[in-house]
TITORFI-662290 format. One record per atom (N, C-alpha, C): residue number from 1; chain; x negated, y negated, z; atom name. Coordinates in steps of 0.2 Angstrom, whole numbers, plus 5000, padded with zeros to 4 digits. Layout:
BEGIN
+-----+----+------+------+------+----+
|   i | ch |   c1 |   c2 |   c3 | at |
+-----+----+------+------+------+----+
| NUM |  A |    X |    Y |    Z | CA |
...
+-----+----+------+------+------+----+
This chain:
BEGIN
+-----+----+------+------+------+----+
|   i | ch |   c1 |   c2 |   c3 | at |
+-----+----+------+------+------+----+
|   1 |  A | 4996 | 5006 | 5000 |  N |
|   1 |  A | 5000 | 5000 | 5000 | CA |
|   1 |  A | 4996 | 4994 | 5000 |  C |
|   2 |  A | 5000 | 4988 | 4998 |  N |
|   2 |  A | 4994 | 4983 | 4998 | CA |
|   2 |  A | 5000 | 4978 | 4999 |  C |
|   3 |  A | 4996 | 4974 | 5002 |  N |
|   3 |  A | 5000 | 4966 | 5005 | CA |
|   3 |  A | 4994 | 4961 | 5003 |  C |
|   4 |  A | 4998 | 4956 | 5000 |  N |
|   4 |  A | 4995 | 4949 | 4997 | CA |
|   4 |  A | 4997 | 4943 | 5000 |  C |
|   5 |  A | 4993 | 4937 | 5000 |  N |
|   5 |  A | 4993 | 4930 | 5002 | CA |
|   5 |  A | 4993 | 4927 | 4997 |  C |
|   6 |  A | 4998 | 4921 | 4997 |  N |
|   6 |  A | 4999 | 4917 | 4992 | CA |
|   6 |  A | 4999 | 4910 | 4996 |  C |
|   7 |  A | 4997 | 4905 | 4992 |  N |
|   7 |  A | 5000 | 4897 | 4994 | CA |
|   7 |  A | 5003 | 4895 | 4986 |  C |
|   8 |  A | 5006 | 4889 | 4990 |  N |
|   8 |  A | 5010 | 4886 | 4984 | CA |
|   8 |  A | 5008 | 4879 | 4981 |  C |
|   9 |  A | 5006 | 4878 | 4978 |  N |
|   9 |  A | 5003 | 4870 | 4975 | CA |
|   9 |  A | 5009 | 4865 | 4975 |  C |
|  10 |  A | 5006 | 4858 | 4971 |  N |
|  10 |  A | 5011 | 4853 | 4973 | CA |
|  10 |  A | 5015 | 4853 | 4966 |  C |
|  11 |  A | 5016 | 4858 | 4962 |  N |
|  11 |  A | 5021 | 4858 | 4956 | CA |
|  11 |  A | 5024 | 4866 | 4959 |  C |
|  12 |  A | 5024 | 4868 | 4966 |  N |
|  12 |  A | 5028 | 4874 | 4968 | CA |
|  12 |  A | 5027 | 4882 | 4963 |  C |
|  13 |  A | 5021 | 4881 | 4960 |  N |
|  13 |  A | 5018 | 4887 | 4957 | CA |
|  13 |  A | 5015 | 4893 | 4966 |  C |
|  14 |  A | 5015 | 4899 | 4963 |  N |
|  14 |  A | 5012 | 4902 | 4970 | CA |
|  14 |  A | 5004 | 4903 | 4967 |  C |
|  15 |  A | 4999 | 4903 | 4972 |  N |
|  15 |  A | 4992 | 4905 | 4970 | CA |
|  15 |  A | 4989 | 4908 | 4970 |  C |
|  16 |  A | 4987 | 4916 | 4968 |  N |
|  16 |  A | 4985 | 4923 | 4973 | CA |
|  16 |  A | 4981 | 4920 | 4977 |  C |
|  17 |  A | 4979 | 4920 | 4984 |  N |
|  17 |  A | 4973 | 4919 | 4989 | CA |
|  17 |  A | 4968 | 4926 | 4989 |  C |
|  18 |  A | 4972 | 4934 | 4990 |  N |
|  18 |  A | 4968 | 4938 | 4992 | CA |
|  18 |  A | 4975 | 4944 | 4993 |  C |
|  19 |  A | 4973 | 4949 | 4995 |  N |
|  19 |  A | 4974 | 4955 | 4995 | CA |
|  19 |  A | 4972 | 4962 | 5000 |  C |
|  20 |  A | 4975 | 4964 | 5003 |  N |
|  20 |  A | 4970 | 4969 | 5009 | CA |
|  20 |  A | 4977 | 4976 | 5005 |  C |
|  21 |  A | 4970 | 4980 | 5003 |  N |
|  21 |  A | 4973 | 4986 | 5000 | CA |
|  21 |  A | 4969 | 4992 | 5006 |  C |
|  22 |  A | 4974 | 4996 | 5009 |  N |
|  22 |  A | 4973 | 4999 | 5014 | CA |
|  22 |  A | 4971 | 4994 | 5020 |  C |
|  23 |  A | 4965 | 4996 | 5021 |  N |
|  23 |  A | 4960 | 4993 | 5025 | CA |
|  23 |  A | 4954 | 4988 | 5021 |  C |
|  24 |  A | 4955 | 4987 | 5016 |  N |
|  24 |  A | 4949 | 4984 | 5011 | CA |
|  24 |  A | 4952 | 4978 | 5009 |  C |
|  25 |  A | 4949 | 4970 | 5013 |  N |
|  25 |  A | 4951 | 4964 | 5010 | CA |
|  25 |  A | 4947 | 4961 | 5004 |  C |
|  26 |  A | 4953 | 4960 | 4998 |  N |
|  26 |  A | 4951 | 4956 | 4992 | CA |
|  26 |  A | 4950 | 4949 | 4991 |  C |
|  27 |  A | 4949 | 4944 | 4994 |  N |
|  27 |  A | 4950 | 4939 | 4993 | CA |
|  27 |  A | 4947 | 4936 | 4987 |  C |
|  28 |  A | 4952 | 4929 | 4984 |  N |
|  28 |  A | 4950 | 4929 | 4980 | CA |
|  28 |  A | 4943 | 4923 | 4979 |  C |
|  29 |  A | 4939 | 4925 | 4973 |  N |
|  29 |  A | 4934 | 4921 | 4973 | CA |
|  29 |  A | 4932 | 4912 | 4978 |  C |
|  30 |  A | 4939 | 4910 | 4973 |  N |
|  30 |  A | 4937 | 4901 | 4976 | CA |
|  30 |  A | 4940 | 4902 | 4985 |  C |
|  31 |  A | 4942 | 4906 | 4988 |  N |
|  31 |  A | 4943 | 4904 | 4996 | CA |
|  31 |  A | 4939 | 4912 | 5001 |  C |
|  32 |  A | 4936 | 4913 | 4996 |  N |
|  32 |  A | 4931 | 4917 | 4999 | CA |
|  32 |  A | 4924 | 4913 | 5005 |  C |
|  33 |  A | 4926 | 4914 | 5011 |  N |
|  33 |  A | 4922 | 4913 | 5018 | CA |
|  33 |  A | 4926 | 4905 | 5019 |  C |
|  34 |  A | 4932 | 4905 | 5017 |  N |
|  34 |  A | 4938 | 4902 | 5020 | CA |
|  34 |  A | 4944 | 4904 | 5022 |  C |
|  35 |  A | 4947 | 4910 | 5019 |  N |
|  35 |  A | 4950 | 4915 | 5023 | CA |
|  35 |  A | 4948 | 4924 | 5025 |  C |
|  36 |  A | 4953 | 4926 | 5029 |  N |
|  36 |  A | 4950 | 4932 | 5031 | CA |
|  36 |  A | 4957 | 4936 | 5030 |  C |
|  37 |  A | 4959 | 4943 | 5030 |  N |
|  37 |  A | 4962 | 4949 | 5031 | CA |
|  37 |  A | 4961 | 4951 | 5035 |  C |
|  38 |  A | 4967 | 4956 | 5041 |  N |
|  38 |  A | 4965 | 4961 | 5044 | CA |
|  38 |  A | 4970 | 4964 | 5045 |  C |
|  39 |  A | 4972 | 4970 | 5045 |  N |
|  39 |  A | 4976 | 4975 | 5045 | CA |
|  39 |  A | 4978 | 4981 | 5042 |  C |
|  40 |  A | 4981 | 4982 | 5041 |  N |
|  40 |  A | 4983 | 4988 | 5039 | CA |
|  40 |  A | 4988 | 4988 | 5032 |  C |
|  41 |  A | 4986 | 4988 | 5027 |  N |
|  41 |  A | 4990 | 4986 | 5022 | CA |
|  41 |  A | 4996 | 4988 | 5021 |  C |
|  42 |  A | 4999 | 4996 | 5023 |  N |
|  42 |  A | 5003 | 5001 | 5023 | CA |
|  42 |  A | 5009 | 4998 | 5028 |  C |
|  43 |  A | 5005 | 4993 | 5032 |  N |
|  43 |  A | 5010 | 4991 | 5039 | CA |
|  43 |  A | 5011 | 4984 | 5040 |  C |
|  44 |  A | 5005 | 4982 | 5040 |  N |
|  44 |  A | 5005 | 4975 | 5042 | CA |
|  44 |  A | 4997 | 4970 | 5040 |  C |
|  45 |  A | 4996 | 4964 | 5040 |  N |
|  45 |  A | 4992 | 4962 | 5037 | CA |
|  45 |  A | 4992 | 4952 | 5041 |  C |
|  46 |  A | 4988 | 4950 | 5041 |  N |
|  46 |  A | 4985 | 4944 | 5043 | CA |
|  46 |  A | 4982 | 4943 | 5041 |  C |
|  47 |  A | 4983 | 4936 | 5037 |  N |
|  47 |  A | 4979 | 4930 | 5034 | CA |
|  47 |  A | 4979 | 4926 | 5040 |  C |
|  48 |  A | 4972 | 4923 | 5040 |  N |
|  48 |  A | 4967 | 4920 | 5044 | CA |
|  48 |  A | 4962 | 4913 | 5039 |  C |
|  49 |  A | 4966 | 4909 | 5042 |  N |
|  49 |  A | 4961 | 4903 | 5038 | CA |
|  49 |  A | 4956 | 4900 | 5043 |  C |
|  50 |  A | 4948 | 4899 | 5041 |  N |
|  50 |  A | 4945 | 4895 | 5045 | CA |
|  50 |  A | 4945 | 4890 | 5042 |  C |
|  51 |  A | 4944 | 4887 | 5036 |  N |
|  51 |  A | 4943 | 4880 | 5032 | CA |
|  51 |  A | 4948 | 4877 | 5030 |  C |
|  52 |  A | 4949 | 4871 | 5032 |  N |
|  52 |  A | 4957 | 4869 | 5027 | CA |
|  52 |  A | 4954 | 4863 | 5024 |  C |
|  53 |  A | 4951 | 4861 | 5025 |  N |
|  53 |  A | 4947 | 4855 | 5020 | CA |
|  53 |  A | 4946 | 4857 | 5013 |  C |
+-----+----+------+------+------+----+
């Protein structure tokens, strides 16, 4: 299973952020070591941002 993270821009389009498949976070390139994944894909998942700048 896999659970994905999205944000929404200022024209209300959605923007992949990332991905946790199983236990393996995808994040995508441009917000890689600004957000994080953890959990369990199958069940549950948490996005985590440390940079909002």
């Amino acid at each position: 299973m896999i659970n994905s993270g999205y944000k929404q821009d200022e024209q209300k389009a959605l923007k992949l952020l990332g991905y946790l498949n199983v236990m393996h976070p995808y994040p995508e390139d441009d917000v890689k070591g600004k957000i994080s994944f953890d959990g369990v894909g199958s069940a549950h998942c948490r996005l985590s941002v440390s940079n909002c700048h």
